[in-house]
C-alpha positions as CSV (number, residue, x, y, z in Angstrom):
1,X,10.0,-83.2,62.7
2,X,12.3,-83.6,59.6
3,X,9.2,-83.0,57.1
4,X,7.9,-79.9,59.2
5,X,11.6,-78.1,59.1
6,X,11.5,-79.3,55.6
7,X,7.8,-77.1,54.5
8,X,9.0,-74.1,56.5
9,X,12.4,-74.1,54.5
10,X,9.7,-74.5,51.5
11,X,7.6,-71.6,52.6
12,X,10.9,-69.3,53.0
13,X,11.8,-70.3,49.3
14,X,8.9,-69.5,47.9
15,X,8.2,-66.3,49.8
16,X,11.9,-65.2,48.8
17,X,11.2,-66.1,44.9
18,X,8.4,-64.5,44.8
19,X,9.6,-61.0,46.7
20,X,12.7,-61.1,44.2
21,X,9.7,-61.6,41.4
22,X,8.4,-58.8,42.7
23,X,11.4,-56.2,42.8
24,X,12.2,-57.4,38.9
25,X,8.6,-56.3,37.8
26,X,8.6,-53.0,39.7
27,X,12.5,-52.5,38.7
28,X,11.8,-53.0,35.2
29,X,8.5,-51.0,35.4
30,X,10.4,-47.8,36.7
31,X,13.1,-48.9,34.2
32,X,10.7,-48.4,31.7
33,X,8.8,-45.5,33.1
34,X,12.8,-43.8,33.3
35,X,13.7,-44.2,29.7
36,X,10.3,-42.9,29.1
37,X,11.3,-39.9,31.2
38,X,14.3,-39.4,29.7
39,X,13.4,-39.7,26.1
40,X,14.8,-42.6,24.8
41,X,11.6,-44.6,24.2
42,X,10.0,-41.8,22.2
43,X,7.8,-42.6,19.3
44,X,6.4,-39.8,17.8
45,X,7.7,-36.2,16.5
46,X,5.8,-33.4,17.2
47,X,6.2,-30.6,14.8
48,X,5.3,-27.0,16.5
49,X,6.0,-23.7,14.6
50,X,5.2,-20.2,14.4
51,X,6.1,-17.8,11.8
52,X,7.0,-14.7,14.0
53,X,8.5,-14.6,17.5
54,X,5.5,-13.0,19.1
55,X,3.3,-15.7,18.5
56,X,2.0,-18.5,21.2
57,X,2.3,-22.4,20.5
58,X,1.3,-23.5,23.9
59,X,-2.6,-23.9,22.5
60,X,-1.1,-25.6,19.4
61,X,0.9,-27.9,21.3
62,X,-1.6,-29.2,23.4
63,X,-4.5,-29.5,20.7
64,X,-2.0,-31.8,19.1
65,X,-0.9,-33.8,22.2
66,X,-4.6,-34.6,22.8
67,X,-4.9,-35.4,19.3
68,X,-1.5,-37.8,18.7
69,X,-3.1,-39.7,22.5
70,X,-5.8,-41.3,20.0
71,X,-3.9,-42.8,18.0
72,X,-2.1,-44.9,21.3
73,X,0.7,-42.2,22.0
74,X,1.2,-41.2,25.6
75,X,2.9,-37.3,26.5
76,X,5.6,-39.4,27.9
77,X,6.2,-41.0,24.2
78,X,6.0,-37.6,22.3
79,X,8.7,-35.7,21.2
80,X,8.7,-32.0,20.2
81,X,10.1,-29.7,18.1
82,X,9.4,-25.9,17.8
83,X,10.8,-22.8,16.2
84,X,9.2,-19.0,16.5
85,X,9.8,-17.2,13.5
86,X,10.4,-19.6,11.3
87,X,8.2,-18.2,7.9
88,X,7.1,-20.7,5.7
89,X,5.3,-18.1,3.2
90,X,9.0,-16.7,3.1
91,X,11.5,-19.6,3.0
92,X,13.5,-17.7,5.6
93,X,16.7,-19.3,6.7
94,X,15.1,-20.1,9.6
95,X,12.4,-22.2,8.6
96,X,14.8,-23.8,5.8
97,X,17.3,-24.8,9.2
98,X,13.2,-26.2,11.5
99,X,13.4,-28.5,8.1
100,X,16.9,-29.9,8.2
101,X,16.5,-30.1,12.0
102,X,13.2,-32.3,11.4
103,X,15.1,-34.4,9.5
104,X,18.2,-34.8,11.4
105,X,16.2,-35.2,14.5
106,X,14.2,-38.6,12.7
107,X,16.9,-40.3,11.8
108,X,19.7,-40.0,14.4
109,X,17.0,-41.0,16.9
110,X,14.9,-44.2,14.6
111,X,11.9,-42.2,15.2
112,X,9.1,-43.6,12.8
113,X,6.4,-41.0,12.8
114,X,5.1,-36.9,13.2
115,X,2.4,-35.5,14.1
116,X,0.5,-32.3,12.9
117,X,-1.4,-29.9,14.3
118,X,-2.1,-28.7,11.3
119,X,-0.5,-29.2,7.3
120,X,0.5,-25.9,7.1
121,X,2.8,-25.9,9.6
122,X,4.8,-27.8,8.1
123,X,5.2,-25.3,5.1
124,X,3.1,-22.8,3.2
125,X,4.6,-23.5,-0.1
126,X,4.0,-26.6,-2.1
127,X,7.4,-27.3,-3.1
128,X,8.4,-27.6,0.6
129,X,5.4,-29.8,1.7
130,X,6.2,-32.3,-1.2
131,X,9.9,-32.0,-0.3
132,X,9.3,-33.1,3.2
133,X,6.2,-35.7,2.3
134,X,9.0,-37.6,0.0
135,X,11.4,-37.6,2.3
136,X,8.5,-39.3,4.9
137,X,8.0,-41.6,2.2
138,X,11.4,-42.8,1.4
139,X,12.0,-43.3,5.2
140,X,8.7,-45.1,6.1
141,X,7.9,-42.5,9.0
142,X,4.3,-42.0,9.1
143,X,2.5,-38.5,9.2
144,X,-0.5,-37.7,11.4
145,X,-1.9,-34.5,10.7
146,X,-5.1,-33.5,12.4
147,X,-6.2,-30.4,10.1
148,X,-7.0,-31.8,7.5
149,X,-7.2,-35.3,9.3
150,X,-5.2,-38.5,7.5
151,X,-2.5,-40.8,8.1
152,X,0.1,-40.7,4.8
153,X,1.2,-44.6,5.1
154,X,-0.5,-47.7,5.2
155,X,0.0,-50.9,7.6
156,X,2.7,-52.3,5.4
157,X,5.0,-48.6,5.3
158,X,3.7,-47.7,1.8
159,X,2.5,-44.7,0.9
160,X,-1.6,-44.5,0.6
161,X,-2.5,-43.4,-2.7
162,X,-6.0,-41.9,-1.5
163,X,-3.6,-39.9,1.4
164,X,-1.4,-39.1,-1.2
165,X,-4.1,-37.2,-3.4
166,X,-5.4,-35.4,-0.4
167,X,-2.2,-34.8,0.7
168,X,-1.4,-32.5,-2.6
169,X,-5.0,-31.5,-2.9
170,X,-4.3,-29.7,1.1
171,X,-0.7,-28.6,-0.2
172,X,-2.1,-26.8,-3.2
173,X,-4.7,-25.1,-0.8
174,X,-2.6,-24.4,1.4
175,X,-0.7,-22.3,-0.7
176,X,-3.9,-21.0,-2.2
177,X,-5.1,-19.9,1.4
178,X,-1.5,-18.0,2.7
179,X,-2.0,-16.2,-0.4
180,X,-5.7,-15.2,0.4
181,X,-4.9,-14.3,4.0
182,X,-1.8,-12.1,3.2
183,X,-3.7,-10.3,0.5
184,X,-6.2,-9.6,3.5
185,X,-3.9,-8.3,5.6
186,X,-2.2,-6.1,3.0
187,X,-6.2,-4.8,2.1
188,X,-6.2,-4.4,6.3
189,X,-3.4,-2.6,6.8
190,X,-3.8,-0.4,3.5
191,X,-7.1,0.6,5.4
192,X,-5.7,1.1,8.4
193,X,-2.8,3.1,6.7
194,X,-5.3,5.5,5.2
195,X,-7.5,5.9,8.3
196,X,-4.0,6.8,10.3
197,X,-4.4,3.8,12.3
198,X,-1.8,1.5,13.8
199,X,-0.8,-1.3,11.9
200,X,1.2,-2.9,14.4
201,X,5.2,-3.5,15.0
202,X,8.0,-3.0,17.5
203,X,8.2,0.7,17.8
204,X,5.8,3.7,16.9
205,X,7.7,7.1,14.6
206,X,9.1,9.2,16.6
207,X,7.2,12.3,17.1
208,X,3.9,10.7,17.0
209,X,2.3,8.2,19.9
210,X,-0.6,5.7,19.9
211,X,-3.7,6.9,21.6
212,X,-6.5,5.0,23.3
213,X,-8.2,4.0,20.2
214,X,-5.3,3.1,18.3
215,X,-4.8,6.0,16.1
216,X,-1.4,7.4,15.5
217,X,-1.2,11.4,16.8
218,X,1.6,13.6,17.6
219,X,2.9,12.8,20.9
220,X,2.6,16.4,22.6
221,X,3.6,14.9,25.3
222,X,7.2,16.7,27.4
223,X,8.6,13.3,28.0
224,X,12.2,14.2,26.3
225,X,15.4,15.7,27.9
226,X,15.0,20.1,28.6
227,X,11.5,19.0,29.1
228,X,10.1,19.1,25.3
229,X,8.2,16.7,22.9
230,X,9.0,14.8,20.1
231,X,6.8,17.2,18.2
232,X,8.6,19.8,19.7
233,X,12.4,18.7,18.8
234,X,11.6,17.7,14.9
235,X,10.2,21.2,14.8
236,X,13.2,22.3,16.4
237,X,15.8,20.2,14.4
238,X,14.0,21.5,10.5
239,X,13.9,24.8,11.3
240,X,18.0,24.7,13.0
241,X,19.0,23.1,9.8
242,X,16.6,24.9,7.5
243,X,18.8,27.9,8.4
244,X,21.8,26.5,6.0
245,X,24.4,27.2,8.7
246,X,24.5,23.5,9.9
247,X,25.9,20.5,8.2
248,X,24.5,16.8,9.8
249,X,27.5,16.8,11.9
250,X,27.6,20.2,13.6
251,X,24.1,20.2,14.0
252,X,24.6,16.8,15.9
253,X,27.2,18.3,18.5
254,X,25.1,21.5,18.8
255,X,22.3,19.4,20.2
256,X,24.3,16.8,22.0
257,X,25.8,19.8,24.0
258,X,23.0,21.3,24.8
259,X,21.5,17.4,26.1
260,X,18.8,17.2,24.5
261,X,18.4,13.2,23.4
262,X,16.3,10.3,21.7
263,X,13.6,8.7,22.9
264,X,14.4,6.8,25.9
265,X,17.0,9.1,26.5
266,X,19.2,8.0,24.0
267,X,21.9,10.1,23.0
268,X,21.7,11.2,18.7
269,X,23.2,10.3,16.1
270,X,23.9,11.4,12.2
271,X,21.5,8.3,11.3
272,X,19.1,9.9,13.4
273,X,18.9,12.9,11.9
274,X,19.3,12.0,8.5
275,X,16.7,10.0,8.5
276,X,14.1,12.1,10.8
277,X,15.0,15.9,8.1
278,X,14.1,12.8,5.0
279,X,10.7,11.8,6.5
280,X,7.6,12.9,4.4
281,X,5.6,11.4,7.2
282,X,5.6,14.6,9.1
283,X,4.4,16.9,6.2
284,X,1.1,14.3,6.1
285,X,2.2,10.9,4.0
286,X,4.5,8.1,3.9
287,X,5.0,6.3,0.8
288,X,6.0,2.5,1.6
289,X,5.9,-0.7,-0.4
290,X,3.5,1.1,-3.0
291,X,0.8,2.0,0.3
292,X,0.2,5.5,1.1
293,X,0.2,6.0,4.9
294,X,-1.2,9.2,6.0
295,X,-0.7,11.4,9.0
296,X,-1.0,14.3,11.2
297,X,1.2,16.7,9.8
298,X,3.7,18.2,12.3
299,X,5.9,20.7,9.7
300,X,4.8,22.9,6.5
301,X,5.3,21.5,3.5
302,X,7.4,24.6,2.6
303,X,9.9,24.2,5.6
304,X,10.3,20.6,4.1
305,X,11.2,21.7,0.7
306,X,13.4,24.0,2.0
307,X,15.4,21.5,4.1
308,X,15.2,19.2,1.2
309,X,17.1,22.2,-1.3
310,X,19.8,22.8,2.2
311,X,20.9,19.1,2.3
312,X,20.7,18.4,-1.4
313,X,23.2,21.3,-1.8
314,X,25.4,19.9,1.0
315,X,25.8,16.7,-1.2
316,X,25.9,18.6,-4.7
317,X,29.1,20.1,-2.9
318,X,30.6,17.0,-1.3
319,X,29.9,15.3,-4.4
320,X,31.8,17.8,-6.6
321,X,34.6,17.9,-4.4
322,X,35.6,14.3,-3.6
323,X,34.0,12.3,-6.5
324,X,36.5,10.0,-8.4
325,X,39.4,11.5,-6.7
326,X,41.1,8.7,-4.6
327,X,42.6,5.6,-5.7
328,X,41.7,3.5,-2.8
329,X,38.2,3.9,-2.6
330,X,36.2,0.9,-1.0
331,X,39.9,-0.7,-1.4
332,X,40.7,-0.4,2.5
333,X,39.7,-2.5,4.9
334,X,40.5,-2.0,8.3
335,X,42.5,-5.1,10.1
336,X,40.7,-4.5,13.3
337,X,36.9,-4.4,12.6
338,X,37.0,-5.2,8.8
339,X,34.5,-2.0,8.1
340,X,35.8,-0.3,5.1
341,X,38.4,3.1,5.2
342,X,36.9,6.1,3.6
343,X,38.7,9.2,2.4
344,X,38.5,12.2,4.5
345,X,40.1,15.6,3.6
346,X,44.0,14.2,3.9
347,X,43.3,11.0,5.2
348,X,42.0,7.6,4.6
349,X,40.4,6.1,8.2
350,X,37.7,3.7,9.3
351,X,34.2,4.2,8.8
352,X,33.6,2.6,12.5
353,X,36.5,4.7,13.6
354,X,35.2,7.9,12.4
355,X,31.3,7.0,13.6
356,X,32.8,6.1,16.9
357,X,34.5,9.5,17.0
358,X,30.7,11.1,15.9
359,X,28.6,8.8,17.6
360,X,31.5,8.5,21.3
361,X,31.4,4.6,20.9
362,X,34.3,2.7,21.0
363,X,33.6,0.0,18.3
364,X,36.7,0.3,16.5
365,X,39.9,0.5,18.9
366,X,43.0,-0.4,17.3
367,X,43.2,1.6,13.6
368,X,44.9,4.6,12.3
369,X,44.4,6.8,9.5
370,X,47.0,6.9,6.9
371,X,47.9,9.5,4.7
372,X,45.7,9.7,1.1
373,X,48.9,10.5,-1.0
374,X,51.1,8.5,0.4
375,X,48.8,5.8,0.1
376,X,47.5,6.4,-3.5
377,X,51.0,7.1,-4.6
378,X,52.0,3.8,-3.4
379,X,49.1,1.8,-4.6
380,X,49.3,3.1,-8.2
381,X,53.1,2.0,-8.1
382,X,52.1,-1.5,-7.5
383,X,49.3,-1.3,-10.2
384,X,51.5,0.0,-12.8
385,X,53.9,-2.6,-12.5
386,X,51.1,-5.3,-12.4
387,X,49.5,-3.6,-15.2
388,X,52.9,-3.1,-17.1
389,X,53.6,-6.7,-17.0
390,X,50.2,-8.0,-17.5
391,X,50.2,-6.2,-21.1
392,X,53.9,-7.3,-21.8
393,X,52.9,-11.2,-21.2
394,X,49.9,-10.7,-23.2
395,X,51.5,-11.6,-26.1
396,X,51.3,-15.6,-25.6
397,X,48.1,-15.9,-24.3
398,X,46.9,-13.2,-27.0
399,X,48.1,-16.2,-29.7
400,X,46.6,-19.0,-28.3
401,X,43.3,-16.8,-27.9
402,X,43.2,-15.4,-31.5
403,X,44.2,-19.1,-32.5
404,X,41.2,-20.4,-30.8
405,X,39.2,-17.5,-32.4
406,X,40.2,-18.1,-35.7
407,X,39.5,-22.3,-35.5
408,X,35.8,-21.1,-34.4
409,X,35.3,-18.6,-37.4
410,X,36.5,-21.1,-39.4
411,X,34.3,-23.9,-38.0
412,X,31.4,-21.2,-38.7
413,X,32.9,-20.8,-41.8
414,X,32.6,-24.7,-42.7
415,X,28.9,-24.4,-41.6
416,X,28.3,-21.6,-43.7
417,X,29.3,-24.0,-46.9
418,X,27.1,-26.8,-45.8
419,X,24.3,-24.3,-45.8
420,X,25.1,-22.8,-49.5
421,X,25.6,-26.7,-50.3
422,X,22.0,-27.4,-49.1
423,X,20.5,-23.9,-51.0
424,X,22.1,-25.6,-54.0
425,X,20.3,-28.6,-53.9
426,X,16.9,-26.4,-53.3
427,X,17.5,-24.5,-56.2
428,X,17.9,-28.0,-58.4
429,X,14.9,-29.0,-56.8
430,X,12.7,-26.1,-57.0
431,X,13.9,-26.2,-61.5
432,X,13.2,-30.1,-61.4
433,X,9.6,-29.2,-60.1
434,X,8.9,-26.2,-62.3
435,X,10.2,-28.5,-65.6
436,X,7.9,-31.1,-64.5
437,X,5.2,-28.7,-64.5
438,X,4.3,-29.1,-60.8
439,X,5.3,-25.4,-60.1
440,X,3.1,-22.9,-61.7
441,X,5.2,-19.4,-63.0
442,X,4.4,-17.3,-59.9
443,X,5.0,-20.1,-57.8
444,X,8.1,-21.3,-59.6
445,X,9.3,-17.0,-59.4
446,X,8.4,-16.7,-55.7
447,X,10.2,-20.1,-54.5
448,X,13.8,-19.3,-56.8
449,X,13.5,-15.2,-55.2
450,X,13.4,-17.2,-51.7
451,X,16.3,-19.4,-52.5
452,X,18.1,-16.4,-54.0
453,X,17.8,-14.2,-50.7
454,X,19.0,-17.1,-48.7
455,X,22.3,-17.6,-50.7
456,X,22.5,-13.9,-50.7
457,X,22.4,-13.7,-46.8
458,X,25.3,-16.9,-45.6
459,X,27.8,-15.7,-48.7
460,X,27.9,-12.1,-47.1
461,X,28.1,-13.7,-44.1
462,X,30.7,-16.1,-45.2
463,X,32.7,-13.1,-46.4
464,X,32.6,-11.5,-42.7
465,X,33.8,-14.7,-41.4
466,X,36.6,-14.8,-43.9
467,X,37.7,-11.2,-43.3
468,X,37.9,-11.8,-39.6
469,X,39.9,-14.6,-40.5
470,X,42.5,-12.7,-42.1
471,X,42.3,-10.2,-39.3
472,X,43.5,-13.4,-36.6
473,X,46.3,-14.3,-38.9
474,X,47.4,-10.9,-39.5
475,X,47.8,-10.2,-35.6
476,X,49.3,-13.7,-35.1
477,X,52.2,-12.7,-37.1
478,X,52.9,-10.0,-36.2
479,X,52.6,-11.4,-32.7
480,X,54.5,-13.8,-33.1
481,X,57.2,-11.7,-35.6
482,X,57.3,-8.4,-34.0
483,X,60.2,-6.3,-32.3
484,X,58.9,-7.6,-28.6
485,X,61.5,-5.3,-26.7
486,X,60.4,-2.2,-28.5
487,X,56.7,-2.9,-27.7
488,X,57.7,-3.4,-24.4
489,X,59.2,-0.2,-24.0
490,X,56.3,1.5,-25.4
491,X,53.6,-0.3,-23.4
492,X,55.9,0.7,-20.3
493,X,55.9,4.4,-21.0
494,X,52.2,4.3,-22.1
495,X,51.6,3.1,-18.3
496,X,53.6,5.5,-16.6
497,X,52.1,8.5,-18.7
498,X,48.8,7.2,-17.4
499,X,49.7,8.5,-14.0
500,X,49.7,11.9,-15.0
501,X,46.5,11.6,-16.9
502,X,42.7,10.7,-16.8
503,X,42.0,9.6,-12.8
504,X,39.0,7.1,-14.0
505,X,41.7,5.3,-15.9
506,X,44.1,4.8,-13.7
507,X,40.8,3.8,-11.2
508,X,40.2,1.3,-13.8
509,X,43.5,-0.7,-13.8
510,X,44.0,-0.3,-9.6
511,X,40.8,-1.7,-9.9
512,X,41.6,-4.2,-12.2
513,X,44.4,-5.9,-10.6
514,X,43.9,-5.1,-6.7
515,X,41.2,-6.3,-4.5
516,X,41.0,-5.4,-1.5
517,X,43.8,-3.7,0.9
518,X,43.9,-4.3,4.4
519,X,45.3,-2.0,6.8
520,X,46.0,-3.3,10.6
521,X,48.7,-2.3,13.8
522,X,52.3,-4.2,14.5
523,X,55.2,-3.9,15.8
524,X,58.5,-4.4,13.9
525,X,61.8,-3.6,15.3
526,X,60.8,-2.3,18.6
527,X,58.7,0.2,16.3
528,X,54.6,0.7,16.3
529,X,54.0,0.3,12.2
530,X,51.1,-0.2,10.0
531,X,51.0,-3.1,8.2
532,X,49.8,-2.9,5.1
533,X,48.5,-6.0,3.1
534,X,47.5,-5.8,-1.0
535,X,45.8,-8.2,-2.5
536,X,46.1,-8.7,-6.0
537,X,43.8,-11.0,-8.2
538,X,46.5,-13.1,-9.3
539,X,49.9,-11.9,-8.0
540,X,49.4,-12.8,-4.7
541,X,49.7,-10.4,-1.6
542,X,51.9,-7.5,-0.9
543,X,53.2,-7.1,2.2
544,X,54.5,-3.2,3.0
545,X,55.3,-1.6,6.5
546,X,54.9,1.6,6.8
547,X,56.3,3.7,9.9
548,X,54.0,7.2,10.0
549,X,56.9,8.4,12.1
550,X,59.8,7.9,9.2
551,X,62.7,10.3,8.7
552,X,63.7,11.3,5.6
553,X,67.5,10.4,4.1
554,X,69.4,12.8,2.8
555,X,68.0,12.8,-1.0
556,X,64.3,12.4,0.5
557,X,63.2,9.8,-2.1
558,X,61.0,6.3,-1.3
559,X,63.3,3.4,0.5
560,X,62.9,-0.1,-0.4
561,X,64.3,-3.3,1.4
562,X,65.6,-5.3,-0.8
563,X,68.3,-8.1,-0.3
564,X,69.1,-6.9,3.0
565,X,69.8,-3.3,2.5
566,X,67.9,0.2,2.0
567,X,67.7,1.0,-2.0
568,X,66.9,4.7,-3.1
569,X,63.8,4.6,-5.5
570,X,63.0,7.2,-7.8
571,X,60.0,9.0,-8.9
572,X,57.2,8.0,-5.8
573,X,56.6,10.2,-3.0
574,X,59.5,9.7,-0.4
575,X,58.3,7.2,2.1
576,X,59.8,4.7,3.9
577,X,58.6,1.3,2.9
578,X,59.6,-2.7,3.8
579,X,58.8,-5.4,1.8
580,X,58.4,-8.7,4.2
């Protein structure tokens, strides 16, 4: 009785062992099987890339996924990483960023090995491809490339010297083969350029279409707003601004009232226009990249001259009226969008201001114009001051350069006498040969004429050296021992004279001594102010406001705070200014 209770409690141990034996080996089989999943157990890198966005990498993927399960590795054990547009012929950021991100991705994960669908997509240009092999080497991670097929390391983690040589062999083909196909598809597309066929890309010109066998044509077709074609509006739009009685502008309005519109129904734009009145494509060619591209021409030749002669004349005017004539020029830049101000007639404002006021877009919403005297007038104050000083001071930095001047003339001076030292010992020489009859008379003549032009040549130039020499002291005295308060005085009025001279000058030193000035909205003292910002190269930043909405005191001159109080200033256009 005792022995039989005794095997069944046997029996129940060992069936209860061996069901928890059980659950461990499936446990740690799913274990497995879920870091699998999840990607911690992965073994291999795939590397995927295109170089435009367009192409597929679905039938690359999987050529290399059968490939890498050869060599042992399971889908669930391979890794990938793509990128679309990533051009190895180029170098393009993007493909520079796959690279770092191949790298990165190795060693913050211990993965010891990549596979290739092919070598070139890794890179197209053999410095990259070596790059990236040395970097495989120096990290024992092992490279499986199936076109062309080998395995970079050995057993032991070292590089395979036969791999190696194949390796560069591919790399230098590689390179030899991108160049091959891109020179065919320039020869393709030069064909296809000539023949008036379509080369491909994102969108077709406007005023042409593609028809069923690929051909670019005029697009005929009344798809556009009022029930016209493309053909129809660039006619329309050369012969309006042909007439001469349209600038870009009006000519945009006119057209935009009437609603007609871009393709798509897209509203126009100056860009639009511009760019569709410059287009040699519609008189019968397009010159691009040194390729002629031909096509059905859809104006005369003379109506495209004509509008050529209209527009140049528009810019012969604009040119001769506002060249050179503001201070601030490409100075500005606008607090709120950071585009640059430009002048207009009385004003400087935002270039995305004014387009948004052309173009009704709102991507500039919180800048103002400001006056263009008021804010030349005050900018040329600054830089006269800067500029005024900057010569005053000049004085010991202009002695420790011309002291440092004249120690290198005179180190080239000291080299110039080791020369004529050396020509010396020629000319002993050249006599010691002739006397012992080793130089015959012509020979003897020729060698003492060369000698003689050589000692000619460093004393002239030792006597350059020594009159620029004299020409450091000299201005180092007086330097040093001149009247500094009455050179001073002089450079001060010299300055202020410049403001009622030569504009490019006066360009020149605002130019010199500001960078940039930024122009942006606040609010000081319960009042809406500009807040203008000047940024000098190396006397810091200004900082000005300016209220457009100012009244004048009684003597109407420029108002400065200073030490807690307004101070008339003289002489600048009366406006009233804070410093913060």
């Amino acid at each position: 009785m005792m022995f039989t209770r005794i095997t069944t409690y046997s029996n129940k141990l060992i069936t209860l062992f061996c069901s928890i034996v059980s659950c461990v080996y499936l446990c740690g089989t799913n274990l497995v099987k879920t870091f699998k999943t999840l990607g911690i157990m992965k073994r291999i890198l795939a590397i995927v890339r295109a170089s435009t966005e367009r192409q597929e990498t679905e039938t690359q993927k999987r050529e290399l996924f059968q490939y890498l399960n050869r060599f042992g590795f399971s889908d669930d054990e391979i890794e990938v990483i793509e990128s679309a547009g990533a051009s190895a012929r180029k170098a393009n950021t993007k493909y520079k960023l796959f690279l770092e991100t191949i790298k990165s991705t190795l060693l913050e994960k211990g993965i010891k090995a990549v596979g290739l669908w092919s070598l070139d997509r890794l890179g197209r240009q053999e410095s990259y491809l070596h790059q990236m092999k040395e970097f495989f080497v120096e990290n024992h991670i092992q490279c499986i490339c199936k076109i062309p097929e080998f395995v970079l390391l050995k057993e032991d983690g070292t590089e395979d010297p036969n791999t190696g040589l194949t390796f560069s062999v591919f790399a230098a083909m590689v390179k030899m083969n991108t160049d091959d196909i891109f020179e065919k598809t320039k020869r393709g597309k030069r064909r296809n350029s000539e023949n008036k066929k379509f080369n491909g890309g994102s969108t077709i010109k406007f005023g042409y279409k593609i028809d069923e066998n690929k051909y670019v044509v005029p697009n005929h077709e009344k798809t556009l707003a009022n029930d016209i074609s493309e053909v129809e509006m660039v006619q329309m739009v050369f012969n309006k601004y042909a007439s001469g009685k349209y600038s870009l502008s009006t000519l945009r309005n006119e057209l935009d009232s009437l609603g007609y519109k871009q393709r798509n129904n897209k509203p126009l734009t100056i860009r639009f226009l511009f760019q569709m009145l410059s287009d040699t494509s519609f008189i019968g060619y397009k010159n691009k990249d040194g390729v002629n591209r031909n096509f059905d021409p859809i104006i005369e030749k003379e109506l495209f001259d004509k509008v050529q002669a209209v527009k140049n004349g528009f810019r012969k005017t604009a040119t001769l009226e506002h060249k050179h004539q503001h201070l601030c020029t490409k100075l500005i830049k606008c607090g709120c969008c950071g585009y640059h101000y430009t002048p207009t007639d009385r004003q400087y404002i935002c270039i995305s201001k004014l387009n948004d006021r052309i173009n009704k877009t709102h991507n500039c919403t919180d800048s103002k114009s400001i006056s263009l005297q008021i804010m030349d007038d005050v900018v040329w104050y600054f830089a006269r001051r800067i500029h005024t000083h900057y010569l005053q001071n000049l004085d010991k930095q202009s002695v420790a350069e011309y002291e440092k001047e004249k120690q290198i003339l005179l180190q080239k001076q000291n080299e110039i006498e080791s020369k004529l030292e050396k020509v010396e010992v020629k000319r002993k020489r050249a006599v010691k040969t002739y006397n012992d009859g080793d130089f015959s008379d012509e020979e003897y003549n020729e060698r003492m004429a060369q000698i003689k032009s050589e000692k000619q040549t460093l004393e002239e130039q030792n006597k350059v050296y020594e009159r620029q020499i004299q020409e450091k002291v000299k201005d180092i005295d007086n330097l040093l021992n001149g009247d500094s308060r009455l050179r001073n005085m002089y450079i001060d009025s010299q300055v202020y004279q410049m403001g009622f001279g030569d504009f490019q000058q006066k360009r020149e030193i605002v130019t010199q001594h500001i960078e940039y000035i930024t122009i942006s909205n606040t609010t000081h003292e319960d009042r809406n102010k500009q807040l203008i910002e000047i940024k000098t190269f190396k006397n810091g930043t200004i900082k000005l406001l300016y209220d457009c909405f100012y009244r004048y005191n009684e003597e109407k001159k420029l108002l400065i705070w200073r030490k807690d109080k307004w101070e008339s200033f003289k002489g600048i256009y009366p406006i009233k200014i804070k410093f913060l």
